[in-house]
PQR file with spaces between the fields and no chain letter, atoms N, CA, C, O and H, PARSE charges and radii, in Angstrom:
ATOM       1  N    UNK     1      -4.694   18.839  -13.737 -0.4000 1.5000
ATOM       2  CA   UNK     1      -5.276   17.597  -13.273 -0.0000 2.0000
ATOM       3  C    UNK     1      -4.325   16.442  -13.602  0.5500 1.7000
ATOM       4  O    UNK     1      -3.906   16.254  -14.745 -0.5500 1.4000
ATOM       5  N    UNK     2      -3.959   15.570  -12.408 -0.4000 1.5000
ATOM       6  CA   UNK     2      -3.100   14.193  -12.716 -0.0000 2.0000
ATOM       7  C    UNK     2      -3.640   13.267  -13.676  0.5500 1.7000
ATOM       8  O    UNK     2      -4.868   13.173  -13.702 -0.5500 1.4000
ATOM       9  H    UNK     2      -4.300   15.723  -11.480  0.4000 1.0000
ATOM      10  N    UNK     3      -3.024   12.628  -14.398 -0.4000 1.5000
ATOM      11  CA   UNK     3      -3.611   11.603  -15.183 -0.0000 2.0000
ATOM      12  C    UNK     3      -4.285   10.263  -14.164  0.5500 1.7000
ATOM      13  O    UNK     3      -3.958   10.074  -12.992 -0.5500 1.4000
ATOM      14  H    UNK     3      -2.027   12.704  -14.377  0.4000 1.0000
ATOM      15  N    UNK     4      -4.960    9.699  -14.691 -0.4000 1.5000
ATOM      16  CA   UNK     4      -5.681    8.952  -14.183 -0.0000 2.0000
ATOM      17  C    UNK     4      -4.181    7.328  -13.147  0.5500 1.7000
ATOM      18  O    UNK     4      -4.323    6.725  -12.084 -0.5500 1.4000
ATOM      19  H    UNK     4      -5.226    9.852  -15.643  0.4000 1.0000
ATOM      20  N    UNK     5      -3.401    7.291  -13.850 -0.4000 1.5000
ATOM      21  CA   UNK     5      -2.064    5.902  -13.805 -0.0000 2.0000
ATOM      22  C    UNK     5      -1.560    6.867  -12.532  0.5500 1.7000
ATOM      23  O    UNK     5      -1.373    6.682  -11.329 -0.5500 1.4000
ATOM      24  H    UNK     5      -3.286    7.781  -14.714  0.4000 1.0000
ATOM      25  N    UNK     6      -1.469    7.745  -13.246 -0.4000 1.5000
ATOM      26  CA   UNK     6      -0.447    8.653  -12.226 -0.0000 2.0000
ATOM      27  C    UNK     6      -1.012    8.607  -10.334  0.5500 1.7000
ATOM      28  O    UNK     6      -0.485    8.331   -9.256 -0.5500 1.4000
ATOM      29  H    UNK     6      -1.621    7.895  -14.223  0.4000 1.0000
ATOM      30  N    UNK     7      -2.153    8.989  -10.750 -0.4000 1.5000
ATOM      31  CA   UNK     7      -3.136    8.963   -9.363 -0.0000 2.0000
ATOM      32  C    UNK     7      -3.077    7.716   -8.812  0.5500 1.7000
ATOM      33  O    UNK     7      -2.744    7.553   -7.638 -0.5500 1.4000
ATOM      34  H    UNK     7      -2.581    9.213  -11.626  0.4000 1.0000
ATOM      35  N    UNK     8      -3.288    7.067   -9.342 -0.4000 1.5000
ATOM      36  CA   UNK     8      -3.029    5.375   -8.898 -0.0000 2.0000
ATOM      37  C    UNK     8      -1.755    5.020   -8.325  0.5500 1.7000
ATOM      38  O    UNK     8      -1.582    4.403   -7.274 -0.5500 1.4000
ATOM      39  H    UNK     8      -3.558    7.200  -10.296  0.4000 1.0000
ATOM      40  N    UNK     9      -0.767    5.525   -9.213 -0.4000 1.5000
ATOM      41  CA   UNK     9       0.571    5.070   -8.644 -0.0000 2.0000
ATOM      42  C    UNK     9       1.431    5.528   -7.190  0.5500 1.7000
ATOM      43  O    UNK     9       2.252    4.912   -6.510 -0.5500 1.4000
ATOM      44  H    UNK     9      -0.907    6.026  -10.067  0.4000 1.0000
ATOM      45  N    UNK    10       0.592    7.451   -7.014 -0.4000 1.5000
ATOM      46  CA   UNK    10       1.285    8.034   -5.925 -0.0000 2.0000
ATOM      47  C    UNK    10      -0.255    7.895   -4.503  0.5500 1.7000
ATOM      48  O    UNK    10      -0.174    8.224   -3.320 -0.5500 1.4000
ATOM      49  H    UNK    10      -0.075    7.951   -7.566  0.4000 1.0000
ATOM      50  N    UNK    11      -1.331    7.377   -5.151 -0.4000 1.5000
ATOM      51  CA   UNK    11      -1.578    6.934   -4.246 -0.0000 2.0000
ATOM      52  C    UNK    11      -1.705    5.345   -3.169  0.5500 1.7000
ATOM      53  O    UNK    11      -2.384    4.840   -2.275 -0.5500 1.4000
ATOM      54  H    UNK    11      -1.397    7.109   -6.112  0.4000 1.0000
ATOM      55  N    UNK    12      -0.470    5.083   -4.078 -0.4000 1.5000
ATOM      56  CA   UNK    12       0.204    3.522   -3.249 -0.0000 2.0000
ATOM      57  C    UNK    12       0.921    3.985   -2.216  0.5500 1.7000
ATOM      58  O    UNK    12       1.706    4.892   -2.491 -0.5500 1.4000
ATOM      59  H    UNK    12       0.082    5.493   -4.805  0.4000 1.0000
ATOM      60  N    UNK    13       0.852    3.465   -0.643 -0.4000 1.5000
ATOM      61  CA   UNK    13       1.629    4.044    0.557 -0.0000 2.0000
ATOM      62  C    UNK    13       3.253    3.773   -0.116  0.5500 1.7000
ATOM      63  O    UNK    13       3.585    2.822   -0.825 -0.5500 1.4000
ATOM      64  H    UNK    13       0.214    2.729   -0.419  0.4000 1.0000
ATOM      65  N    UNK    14       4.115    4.917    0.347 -0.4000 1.5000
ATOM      66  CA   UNK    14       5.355    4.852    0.132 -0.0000 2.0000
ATOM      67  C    UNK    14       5.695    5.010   -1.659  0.5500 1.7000
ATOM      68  O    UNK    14       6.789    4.752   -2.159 -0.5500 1.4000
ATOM      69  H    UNK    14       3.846    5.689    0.923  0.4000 1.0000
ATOM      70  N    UNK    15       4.806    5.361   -2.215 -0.4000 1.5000
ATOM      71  CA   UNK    15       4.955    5.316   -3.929 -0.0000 2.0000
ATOM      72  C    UNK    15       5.942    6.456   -4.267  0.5500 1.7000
ATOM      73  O    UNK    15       6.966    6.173   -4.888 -0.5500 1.4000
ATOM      74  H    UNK    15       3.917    5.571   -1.809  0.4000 1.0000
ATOM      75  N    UNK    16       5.750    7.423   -3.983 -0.4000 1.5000
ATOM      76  CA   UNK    16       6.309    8.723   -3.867 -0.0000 2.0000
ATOM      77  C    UNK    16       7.521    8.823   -3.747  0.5500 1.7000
ATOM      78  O    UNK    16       8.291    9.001   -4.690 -0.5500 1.4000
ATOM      79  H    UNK    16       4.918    7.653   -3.479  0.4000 1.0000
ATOM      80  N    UNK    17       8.012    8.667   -1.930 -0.4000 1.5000
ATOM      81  CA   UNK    17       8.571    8.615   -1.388 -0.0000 2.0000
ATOM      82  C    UNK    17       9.907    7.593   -2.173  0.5500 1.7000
ATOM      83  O    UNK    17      11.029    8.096   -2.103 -0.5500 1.4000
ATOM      84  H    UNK    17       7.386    8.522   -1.164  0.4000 1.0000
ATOM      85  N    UNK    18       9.818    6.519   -2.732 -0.4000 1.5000
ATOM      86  CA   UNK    18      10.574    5.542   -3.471 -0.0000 2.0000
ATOM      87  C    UNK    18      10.907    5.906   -5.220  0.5500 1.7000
ATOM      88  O    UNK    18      11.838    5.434   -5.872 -0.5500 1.4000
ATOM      89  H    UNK    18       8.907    6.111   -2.789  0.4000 1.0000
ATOM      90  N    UNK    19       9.881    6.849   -5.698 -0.4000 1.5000
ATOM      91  CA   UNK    19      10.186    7.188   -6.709 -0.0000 2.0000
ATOM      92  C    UNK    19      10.876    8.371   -6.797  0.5500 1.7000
ATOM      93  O    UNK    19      11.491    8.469   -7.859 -0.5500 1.4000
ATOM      94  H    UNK    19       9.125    7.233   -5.168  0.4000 1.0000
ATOM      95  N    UNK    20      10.989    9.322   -6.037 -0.4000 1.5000
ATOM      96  CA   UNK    20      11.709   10.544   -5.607 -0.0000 2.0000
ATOM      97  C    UNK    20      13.349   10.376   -5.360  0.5500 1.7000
ATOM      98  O    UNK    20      14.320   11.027   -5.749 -0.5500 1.4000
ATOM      99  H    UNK    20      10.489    9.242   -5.175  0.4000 1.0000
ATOM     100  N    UNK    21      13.181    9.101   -4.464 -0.4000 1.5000
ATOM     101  CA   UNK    21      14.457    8.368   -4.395 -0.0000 2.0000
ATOM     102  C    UNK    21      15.081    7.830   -5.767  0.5500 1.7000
ATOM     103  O    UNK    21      16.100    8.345   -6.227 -0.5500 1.4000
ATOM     104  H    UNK    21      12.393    8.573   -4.148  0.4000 1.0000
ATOM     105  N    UNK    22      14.617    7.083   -6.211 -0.4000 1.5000
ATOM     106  CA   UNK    22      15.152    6.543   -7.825 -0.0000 2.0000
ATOM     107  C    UNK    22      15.474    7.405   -8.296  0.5500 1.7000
ATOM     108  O    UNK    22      16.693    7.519   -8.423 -0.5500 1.4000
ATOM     109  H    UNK    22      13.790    6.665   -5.838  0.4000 1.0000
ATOM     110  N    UNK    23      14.482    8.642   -8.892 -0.4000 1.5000
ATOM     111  CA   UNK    23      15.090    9.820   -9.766 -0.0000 2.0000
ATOM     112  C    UNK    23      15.832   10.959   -9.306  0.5500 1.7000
ATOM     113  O    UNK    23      16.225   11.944   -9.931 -0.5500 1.4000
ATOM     114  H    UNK    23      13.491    8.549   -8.789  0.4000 1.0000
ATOM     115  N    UNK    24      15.965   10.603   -7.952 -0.4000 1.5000
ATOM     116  CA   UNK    24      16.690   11.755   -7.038 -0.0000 2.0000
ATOM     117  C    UNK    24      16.573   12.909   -7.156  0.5500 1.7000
ATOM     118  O    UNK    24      17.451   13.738   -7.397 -0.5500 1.4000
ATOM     119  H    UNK    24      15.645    9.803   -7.444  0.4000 1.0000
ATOM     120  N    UNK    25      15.144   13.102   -6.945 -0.4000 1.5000
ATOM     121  CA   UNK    25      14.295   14.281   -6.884 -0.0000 2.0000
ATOM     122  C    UNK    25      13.644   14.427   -5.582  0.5500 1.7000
ATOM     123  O    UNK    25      13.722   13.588   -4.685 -0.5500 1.4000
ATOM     124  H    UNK    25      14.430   12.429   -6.748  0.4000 1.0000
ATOM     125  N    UNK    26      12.773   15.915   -5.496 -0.4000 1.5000
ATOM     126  CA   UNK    26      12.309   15.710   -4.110 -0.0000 2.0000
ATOM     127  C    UNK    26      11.193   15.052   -4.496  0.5500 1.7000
ATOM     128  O    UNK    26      10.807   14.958   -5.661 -0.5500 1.4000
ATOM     129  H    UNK    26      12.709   16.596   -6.225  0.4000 1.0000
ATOM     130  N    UNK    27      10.328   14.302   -2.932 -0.4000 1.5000
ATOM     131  CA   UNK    27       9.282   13.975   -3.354 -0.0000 2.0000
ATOM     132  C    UNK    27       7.798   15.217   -3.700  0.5500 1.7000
ATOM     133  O    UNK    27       6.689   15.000   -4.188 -0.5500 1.4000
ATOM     134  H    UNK    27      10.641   14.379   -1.985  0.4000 1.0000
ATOM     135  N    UNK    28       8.392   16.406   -3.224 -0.4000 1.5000
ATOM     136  CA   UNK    28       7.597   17.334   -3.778 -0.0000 2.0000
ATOM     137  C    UNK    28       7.486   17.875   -5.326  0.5500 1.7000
ATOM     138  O    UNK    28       6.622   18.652   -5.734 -0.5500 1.4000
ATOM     139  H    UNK    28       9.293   16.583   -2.828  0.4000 1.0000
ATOM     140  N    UNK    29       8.581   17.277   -6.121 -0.4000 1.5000
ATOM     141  CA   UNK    29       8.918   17.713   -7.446 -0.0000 2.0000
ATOM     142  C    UNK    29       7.659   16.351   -7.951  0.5500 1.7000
ATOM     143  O    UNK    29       6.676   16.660   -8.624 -0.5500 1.4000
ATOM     144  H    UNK    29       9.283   16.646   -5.790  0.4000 1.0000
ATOM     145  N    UNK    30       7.946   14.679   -7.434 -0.4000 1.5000
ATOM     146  CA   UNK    30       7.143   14.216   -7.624 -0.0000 2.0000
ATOM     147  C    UNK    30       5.569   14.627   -7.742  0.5500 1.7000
ATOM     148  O    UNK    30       4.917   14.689   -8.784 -0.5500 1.4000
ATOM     149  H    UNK    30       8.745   14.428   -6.887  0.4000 1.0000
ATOM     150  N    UNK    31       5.097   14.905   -6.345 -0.4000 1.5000
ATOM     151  CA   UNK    31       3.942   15.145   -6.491 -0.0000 2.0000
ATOM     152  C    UNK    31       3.311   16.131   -7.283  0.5500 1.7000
ATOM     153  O    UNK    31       2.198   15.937   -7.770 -0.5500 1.4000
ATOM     154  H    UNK    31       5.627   14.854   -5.499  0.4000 1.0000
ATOM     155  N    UNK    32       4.166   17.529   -7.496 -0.4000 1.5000
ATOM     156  CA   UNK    32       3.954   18.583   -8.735 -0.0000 2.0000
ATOM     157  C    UNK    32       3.402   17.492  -10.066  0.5500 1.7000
ATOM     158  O    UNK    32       2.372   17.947  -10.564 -0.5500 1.4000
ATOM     159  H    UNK    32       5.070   17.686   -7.100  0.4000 1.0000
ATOM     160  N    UNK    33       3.697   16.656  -10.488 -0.4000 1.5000
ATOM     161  CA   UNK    33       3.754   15.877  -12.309 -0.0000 2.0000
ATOM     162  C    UNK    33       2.170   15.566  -12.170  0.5500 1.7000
ATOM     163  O    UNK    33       1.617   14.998  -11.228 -0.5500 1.4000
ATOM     164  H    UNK    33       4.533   16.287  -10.083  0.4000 1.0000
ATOM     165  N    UNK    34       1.678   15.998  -13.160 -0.4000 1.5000
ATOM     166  CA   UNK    34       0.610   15.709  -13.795 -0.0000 2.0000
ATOM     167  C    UNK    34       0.483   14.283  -14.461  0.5500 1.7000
ATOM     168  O    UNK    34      -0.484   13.537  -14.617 -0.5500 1.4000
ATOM     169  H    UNK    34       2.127   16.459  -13.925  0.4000 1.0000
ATOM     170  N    UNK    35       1.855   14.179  -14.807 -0.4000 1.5000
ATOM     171  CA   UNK    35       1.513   12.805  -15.919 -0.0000 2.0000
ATOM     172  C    UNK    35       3.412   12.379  -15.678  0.5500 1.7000
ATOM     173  O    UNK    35       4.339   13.181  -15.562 -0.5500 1.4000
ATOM     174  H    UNK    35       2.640   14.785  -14.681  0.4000 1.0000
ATOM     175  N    UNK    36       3.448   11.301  -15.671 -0.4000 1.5000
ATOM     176  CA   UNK    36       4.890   10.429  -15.367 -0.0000 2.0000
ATOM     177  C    UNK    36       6.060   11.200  -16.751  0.5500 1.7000
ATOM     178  O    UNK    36       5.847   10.999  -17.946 -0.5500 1.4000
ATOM     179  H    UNK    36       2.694   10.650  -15.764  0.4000 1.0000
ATOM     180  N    UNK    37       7.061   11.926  -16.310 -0.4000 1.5000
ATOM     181  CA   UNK    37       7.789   12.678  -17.571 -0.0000 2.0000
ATOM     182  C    UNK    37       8.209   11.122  -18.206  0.5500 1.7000
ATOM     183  O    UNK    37       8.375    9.955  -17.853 -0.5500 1.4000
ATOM     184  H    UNK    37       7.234   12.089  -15.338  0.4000 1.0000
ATOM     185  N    UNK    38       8.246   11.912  -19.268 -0.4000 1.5000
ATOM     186  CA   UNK    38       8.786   11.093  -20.829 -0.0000 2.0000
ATOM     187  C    UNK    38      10.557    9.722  -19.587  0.5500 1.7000
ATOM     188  O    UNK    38      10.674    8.519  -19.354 -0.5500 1.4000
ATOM     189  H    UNK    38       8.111   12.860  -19.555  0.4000 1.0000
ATOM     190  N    UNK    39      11.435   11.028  -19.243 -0.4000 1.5000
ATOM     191  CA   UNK    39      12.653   10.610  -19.066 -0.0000 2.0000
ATOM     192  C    UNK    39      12.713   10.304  -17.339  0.5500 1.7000
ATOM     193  O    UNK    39      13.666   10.492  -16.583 -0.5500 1.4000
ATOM     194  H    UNK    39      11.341   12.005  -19.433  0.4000 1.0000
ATOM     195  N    UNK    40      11.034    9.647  -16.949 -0.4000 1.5000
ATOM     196  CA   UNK    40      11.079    8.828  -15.924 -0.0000 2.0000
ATOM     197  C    UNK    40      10.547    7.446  -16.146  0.5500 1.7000
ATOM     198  O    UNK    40      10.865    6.449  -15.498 -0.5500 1.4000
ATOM     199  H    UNK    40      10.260    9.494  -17.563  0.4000 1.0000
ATOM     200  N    UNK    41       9.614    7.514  -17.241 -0.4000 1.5000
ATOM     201  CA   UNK    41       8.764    6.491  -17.380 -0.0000 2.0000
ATOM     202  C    UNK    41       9.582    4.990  -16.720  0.5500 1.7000
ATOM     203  O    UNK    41       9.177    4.239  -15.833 -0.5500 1.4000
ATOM     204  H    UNK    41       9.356    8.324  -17.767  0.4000 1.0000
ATOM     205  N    UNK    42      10.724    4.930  -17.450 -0.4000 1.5000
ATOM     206  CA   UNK    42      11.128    3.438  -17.239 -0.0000 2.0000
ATOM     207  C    UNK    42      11.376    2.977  -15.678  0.5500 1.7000
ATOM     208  O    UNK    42      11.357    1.865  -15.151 -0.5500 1.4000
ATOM     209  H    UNK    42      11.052    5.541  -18.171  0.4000 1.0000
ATOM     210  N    UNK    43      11.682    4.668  -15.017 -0.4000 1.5000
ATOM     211  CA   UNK    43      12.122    4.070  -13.293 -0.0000 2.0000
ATOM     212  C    UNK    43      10.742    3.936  -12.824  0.5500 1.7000
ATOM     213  O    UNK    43      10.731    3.159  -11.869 -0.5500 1.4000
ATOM     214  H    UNK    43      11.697    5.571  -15.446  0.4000 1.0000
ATOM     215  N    UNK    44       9.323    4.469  -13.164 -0.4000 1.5000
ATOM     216  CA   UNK    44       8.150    4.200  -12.314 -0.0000 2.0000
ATOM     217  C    UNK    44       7.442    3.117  -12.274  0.5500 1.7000
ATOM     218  O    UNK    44       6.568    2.670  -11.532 -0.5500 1.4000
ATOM     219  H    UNK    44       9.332    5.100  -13.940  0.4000 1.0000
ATOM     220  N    UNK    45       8.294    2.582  -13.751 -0.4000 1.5000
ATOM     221  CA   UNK    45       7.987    1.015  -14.299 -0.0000 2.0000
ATOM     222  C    UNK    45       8.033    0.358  -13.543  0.5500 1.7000
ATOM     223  O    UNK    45       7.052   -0.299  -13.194 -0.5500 1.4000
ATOM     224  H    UNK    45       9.005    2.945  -14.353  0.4000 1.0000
ATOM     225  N    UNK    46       9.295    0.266  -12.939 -0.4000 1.5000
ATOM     226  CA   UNK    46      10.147   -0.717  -12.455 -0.0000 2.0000
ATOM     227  C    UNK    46       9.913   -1.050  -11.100  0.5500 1.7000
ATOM     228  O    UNK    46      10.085   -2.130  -10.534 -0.5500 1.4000
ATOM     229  H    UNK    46      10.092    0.800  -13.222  0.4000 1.0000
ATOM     230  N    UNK    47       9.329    0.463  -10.478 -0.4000 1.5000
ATOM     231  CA   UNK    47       9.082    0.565   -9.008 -0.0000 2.0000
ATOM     232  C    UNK    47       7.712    0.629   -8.662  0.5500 1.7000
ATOM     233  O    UNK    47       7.267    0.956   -7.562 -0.5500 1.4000
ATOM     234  H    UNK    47       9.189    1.340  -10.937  0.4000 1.0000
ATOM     235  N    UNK    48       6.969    0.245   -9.822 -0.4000 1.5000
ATOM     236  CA   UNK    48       5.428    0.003   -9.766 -0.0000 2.0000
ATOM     237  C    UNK    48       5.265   -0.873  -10.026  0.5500 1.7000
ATOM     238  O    UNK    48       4.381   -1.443   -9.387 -0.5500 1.4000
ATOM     239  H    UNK    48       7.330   -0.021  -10.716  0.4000 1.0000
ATOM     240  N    UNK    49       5.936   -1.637  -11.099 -0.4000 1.5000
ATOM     241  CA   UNK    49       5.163   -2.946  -12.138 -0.0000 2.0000
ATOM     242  C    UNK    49       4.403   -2.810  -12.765  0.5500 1.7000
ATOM     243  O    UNK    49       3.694   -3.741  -13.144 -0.5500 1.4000
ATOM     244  H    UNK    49       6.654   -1.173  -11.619  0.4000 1.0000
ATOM     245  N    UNK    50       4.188   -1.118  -13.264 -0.4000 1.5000
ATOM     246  CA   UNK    50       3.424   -1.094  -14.074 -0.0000 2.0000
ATOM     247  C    UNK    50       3.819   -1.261  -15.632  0.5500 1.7000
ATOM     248  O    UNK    50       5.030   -1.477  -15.627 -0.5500 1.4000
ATOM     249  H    UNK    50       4.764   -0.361  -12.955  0.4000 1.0000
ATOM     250  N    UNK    51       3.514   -1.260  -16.489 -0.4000 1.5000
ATOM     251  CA   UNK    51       3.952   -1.268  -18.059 -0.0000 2.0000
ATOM     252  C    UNK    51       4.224    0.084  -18.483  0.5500 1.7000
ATOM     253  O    UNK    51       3.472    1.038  -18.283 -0.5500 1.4000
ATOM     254  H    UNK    51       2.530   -1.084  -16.493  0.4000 1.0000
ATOM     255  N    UNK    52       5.389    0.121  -19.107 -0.4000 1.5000
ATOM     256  CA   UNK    52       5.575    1.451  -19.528 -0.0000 2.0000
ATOM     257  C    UNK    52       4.376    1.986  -20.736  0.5500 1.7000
ATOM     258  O    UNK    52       4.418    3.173  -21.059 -0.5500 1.4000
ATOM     259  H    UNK    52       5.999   -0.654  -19.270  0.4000 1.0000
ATOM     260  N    UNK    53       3.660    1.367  -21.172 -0.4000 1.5000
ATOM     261  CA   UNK    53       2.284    1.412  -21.930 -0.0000 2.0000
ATOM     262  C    UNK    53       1.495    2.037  -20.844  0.5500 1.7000
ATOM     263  O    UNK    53       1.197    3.231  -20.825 -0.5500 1.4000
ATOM     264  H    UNK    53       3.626    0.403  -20.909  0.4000 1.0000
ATOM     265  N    UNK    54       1.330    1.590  -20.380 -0.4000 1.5000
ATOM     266  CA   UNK    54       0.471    1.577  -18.952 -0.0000 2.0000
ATOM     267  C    UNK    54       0.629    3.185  -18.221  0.5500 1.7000
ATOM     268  O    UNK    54      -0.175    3.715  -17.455 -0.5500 1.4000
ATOM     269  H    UNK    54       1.573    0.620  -20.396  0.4000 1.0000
ATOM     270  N    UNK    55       1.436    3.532  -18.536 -0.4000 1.5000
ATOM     271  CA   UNK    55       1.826    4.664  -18.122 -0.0000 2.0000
ATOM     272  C    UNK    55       1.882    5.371  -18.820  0.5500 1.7000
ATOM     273  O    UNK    55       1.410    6.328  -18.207 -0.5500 1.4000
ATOM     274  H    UNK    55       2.090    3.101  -19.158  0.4000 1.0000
ATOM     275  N    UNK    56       2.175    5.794  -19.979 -0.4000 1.5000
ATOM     276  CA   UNK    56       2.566    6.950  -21.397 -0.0000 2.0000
ATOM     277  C    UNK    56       2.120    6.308  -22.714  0.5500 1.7000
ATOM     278  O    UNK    56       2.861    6.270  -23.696 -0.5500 1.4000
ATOM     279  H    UNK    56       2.558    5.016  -20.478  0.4000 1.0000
ATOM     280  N    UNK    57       1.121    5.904  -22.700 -0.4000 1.5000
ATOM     281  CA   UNK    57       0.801    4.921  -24.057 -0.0000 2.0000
ATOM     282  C    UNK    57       1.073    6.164  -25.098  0.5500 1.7000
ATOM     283  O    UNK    57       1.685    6.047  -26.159 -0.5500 1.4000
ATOM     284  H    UNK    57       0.519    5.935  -21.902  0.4000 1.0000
ATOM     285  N    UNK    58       0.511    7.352  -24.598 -0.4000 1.5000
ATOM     286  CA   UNK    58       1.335    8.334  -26.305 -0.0000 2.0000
ATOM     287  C    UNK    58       2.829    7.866  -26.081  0.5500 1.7000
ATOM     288  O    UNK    58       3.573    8.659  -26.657 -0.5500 1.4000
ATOM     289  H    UNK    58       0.014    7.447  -23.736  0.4000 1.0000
ATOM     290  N    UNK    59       3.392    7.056  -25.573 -0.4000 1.5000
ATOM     291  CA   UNK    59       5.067    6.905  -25.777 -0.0000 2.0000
ATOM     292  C    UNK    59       5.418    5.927  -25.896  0.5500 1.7000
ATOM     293  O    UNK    59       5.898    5.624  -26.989 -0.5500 1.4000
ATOM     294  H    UNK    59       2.788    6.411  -25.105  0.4000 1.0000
ATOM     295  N    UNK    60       5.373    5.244  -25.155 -0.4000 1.5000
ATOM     296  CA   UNK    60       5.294    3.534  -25.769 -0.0000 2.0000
ATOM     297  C    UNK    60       4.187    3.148  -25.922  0.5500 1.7000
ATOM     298  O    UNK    60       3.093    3.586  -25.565 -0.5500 1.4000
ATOM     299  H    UNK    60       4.983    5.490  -24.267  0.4000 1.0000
ATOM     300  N    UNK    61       4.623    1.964  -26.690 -0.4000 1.5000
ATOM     301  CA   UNK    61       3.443    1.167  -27.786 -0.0000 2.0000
ATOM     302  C    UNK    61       3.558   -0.410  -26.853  0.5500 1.7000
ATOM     303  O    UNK    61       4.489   -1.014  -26.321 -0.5500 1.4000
ATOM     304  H    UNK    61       5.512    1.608  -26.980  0.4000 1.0000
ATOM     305  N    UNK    62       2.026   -0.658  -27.011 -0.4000 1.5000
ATOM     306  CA   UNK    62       1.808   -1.954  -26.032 -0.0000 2.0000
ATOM     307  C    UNK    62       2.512   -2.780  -26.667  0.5500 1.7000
ATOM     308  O    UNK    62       2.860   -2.472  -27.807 -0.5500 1.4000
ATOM     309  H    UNK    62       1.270   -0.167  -27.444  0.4000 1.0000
ATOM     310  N    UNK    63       2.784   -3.647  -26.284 -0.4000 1.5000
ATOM     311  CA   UNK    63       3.727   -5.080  -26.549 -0.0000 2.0000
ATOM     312  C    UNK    63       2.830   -6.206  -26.836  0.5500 1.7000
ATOM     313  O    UNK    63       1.863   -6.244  -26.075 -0.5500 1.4000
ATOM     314  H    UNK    63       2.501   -3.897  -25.359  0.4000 1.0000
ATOM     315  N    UNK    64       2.868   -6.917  -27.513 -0.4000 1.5000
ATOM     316  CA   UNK    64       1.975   -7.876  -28.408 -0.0000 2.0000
ATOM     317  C    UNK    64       2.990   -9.086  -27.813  0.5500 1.7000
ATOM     318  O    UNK    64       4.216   -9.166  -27.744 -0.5500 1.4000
ATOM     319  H    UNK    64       3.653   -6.886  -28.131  0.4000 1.0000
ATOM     320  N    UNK    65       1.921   -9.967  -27.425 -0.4000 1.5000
ATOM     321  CA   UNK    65       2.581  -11.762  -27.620 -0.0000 2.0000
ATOM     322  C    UNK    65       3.048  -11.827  -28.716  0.5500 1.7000
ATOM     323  O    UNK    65       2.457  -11.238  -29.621 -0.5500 1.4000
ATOM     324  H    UNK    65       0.925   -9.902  -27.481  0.4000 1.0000
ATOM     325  N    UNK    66       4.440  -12.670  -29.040 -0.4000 1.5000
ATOM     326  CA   UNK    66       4.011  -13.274  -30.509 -0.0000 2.0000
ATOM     327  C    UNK    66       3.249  -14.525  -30.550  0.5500 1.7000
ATOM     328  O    UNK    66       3.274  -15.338  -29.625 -0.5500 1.4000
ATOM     329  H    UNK    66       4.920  -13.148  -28.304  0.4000 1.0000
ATOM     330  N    UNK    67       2.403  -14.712  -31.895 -0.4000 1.5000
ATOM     331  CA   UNK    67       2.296  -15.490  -31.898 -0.0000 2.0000
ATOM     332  C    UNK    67       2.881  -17.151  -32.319  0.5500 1.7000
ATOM     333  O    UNK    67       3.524  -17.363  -33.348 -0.5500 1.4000
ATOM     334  H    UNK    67       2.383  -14.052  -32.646  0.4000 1.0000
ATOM     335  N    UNK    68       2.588  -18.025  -31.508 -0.4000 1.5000
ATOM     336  CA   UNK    68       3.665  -19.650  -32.300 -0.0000 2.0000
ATOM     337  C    UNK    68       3.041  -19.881  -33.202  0.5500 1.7000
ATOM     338  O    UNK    68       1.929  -19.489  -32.850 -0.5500 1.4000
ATOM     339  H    UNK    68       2.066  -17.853  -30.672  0.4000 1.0000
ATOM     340  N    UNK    69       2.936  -20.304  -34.289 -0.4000 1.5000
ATOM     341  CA   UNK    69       2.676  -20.980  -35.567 -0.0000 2.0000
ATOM     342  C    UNK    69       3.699  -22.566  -35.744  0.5500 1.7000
ATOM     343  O    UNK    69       4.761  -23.146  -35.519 -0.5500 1.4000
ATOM     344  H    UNK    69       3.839  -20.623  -34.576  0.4000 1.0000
ATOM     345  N    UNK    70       2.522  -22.602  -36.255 -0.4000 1.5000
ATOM     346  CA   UNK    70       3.524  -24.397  -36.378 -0.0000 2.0000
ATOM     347  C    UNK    70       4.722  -24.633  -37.554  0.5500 1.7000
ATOM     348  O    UNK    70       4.480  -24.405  -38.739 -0.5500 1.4000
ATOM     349  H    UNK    70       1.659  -22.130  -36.438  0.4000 1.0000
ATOM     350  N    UNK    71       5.393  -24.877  -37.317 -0.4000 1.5000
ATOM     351  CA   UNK    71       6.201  -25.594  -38.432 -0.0000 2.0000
ATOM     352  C    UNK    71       5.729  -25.845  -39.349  0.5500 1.7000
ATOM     353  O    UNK    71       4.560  -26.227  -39.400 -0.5500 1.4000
ATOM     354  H    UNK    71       5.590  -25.062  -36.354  0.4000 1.0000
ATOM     355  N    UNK    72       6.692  -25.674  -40.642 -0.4000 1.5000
ATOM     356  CA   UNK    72       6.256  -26.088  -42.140 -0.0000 2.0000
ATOM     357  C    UNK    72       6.550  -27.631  -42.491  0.5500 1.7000
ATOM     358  O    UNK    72       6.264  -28.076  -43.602 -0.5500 1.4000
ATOM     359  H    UNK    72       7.642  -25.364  -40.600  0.4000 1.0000
C-alpha cells in the first residue's frame, strides 16, 4: 500500500511523468514505490513543493521558525 504523500503526489496530472524524468528512471519504476526512496526525497521536493518532512518525516525532521527575541 502507497503512503498516504505519495498518493497525493503521483496523483497530480504529469507528477510521475516529471519525476521519472529528474531521477531518470522509468515512470513505471516510479509508480512501483510505496513510499518516496530515502535517495529521492530531495528531487520530489523540489518538483512538488512539498517539504522534505512532508514526505519522509522518519527522515527529515520538520524545520522550526526561529524565533526573534529582542535585544539585551
Amino acid at each position: 500500500m502507497r503512503d498516504k504523500i505519495l498518493k497525493e503526489i503521483t496523483d497530480r496530472r504529469g507528477a510521475v511523468t516529471r519525476i521519472a524524468k529528474a531521477c531518470e528512471i522509468s515512470t513505471a519504476a516510479v509508480s512501483r514505490w510505496r513510499r518516496v526512496p530515502r535517495n529521492r526525497v530531495l528531487i520530489v521536493a523540489e518538483i512538488t513543493g512539498f517539504k522534505p518532512h512532508d514526505i519522509r518525516p522518519d527522515i527529515f525532521e520538520a524545520s522550526h521558525p526561529h524565533k526573534k527575541g529582542k535585544a539585551a
